[in-house]
C-alpha positions, 0 to 999 in steps of 0.5 A, spaced: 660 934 515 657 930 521 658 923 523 651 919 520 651 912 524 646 907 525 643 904 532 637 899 533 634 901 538 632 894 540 639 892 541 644 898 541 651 896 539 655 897 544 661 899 539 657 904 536 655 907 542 662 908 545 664 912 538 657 917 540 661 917 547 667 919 545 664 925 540 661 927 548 667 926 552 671 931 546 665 936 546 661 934 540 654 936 539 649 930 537 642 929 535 640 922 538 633 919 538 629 919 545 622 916 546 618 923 544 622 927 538 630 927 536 634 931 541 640 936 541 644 934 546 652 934 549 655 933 556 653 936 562 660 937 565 663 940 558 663 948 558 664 949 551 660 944 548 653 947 552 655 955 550 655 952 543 648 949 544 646 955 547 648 959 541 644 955 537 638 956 541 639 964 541 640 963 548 643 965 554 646 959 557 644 961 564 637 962 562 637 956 557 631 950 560 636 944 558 633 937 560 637 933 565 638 926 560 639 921 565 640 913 565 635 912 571 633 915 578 639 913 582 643 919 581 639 924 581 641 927 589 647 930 584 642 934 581 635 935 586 635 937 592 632 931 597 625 930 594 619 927 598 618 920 598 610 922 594 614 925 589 620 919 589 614 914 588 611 919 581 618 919 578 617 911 578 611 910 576 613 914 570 619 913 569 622 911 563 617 915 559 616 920 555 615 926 561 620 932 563 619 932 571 621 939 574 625 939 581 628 943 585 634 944 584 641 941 589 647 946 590 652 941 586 648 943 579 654 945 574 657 951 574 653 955 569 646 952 572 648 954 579 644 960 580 637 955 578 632 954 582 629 948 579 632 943 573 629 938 568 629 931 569 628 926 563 630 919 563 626 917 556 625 910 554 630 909 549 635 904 550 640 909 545 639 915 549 639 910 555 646 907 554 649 914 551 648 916 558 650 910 562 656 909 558 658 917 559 657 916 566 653 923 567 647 926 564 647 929 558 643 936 557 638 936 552 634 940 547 627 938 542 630 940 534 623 940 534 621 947 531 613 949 530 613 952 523 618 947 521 616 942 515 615 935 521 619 931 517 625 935 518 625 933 525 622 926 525 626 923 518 633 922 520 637 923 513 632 930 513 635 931 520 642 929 518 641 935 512 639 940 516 644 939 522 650 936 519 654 942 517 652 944 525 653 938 529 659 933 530 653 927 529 648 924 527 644 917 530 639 915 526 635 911 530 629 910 526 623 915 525 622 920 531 616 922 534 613 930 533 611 931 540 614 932 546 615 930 552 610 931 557 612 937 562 610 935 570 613 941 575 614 936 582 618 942 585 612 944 590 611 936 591 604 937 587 604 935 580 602 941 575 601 940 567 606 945 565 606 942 557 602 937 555 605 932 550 607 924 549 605 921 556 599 919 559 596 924 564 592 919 567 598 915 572 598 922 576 
């Protein structure tokens, strides 16, 4: 049965934020809270806990659109191919926020991201997700458990989250009650913002 703790988002413990790290950095899966809907998520760098995200997603791992989680922008030239400085000063209007921003992909993605033309950047205004990737070091990949035909309390109430996922996942943070839209889905890849999904996150600052 997976770990079940407690983490306020307001001031996040750092002693609990260092056991999710550990559970990352030995290949485990967790469901953590994010300023949209509560995410599947493991480190970018471990091979074996992505196949096993892949796998519960009923995907290939190349074909899968994972989000990149990320502290803040000062990493992305890890992951992004040099942006324009139009773009750059989008990413810093919006972000942290509750937007999933597409871009060209760098020659130094991952192994099994290698081939991708583009990624997913999301640095989400929650300082649990926030201070899991800062303390980690790199970002972790995330996915929704949000599913459209599923009952929305599954995925918003941490204690219903933990009894549909604790038999599958290595940890679960209950970091309140999440939200049940997503982020909203901005393609920057050819520099002119393009909706690609509505969700949480005002259309406006664009």
């Amino acid at each position: 049965m997976a770990e079940f703790i407690k983490i306020y988002e307001e001031n996040p413990n750092p002693r609990e934020i260092d056991k999710v790290v550990k559970i990352l950095k030995r290949g485990g899966l967790i469901i953590y809270p994010t300023d949209t809907v509560y995410g599947l998520g493991c480190d970018i760098t471990n091979i074996k806990a992505l196949e096993k995200v892949a796998r519960l997603k009923g995907i290939k791992l190349e074909k899968a659109n994972f989000s990149f989680v990320c502290h803040d922008l000062s990493n992305l030239s890890d992951y992004v191919k040099q942006i324009d400085t139009s773009v750059f000063k989008i990413l810093k209007r919006a972000l942290p926020g509750p937007y999933t921003f597409i871009l060209p992909g760098s020659k130094s993605l991952p192994n099994p991201f290698k081939k991708r033309k583009t990624v997913g950047i999301r640095v989400p205004d929650n300082n649990i997700a926030l201070d899991i990737v800062k303390q980690l070091g790199n970002p972790i990949i995330s996915t929704s458990i949000r599913d459209d035909d599923e009952v929305l309390e599954y995925t918003t109430d941490p204690e219903l989250i933990l009894e549909k996922w604790g038999n599958i996942v290595d940890l679960v943070i209950d970091g309140g009650y999440g939200d049940n839209q997503a982020s909203t889905v901005i393609d920057l890849s050819d520099n002119v913002p393009e909706v690609i999904r509505e969700g949480k996150g005002d259309l406006e600052i664009f």
